[in-house]
C-alpha positions, 0 to 999 in steps of 0.5 A: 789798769785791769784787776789784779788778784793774788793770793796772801797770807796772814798770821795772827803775829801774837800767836807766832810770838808765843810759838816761838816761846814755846808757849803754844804749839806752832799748830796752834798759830792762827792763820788764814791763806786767802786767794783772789785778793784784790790788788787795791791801790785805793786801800790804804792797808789791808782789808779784811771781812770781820770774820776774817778777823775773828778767825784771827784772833787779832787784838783791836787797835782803834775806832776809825771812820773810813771814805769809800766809794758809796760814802764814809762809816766808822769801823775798826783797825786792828794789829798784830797781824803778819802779812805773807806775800811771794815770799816777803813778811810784814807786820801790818794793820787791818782795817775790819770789813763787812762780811759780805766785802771782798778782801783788799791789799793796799798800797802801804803793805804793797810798799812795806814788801816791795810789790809792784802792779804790773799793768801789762801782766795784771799780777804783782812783781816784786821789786829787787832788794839787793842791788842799787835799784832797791825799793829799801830807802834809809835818808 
């Protein structure tokens, strides 16, 4: 398939809240724009480095054990976190890395925003959501 990389977004959504409230100053919004993120239809989510995580204040979730390529560990998920891309948000879950890890988008978040792998052009395109060809489905 080639790589893919992009560049994201992501916003602790609890600050975003209470920005919104007034509560905090929008300066004050934690929010990190991360470059060269690996595209990885492998991942589940997004991935991020625990630093990453911190620097984002995001609330923990729960404790998980995760298969990898070099085996299974137990980590951590976490919420609460606002996923920026091309344009497109989501609220999505974060699956805590190594520091040393590369940051990875999976394929639910990839799915929630209507993104798509283009192998031929190795970047992300986004599907159309108003027309009868949309990626949004209600059964």
């Amino acid at each position: 398939m080639g790589k893919v990389v992009i560049t994201i977004e992501v916003i602790n959504n609890k600050d975003l809240l209470k920005a919104e409230e007034k509560i905090i100053s929008p300066a004050e919004i934690r929010t990190l724009t991360l470059e060269n993120v690996l595209v990885d239809t492998g991942a589940t989510t997004l991935c991020l480095p625990k630093k990453y995580i911190e620097q984002l204040g995001l609330p923990l979730s729960r404790e998980v054990v995760v298969s990898t390529a070099t085996g299974e560990y137990v980590t951590n998920i976490y919420s609460n976190a606002m996923l920026s891309i091309k344009g497109r948000n989501a609220i999505v879950e974060v699956i805590e890395l190594h520091d040393n890890a590369s940051v990875l988008l999976g394929v639910i978040p990839m799915e929630m925003l209507g993104l798509e792998v283009d192998v031929i052009k190795h970047e992300l395109r986004l599907l159309p959501d108003h027309s009868k060809d949309t990626y949004l489905l209600a059964y």
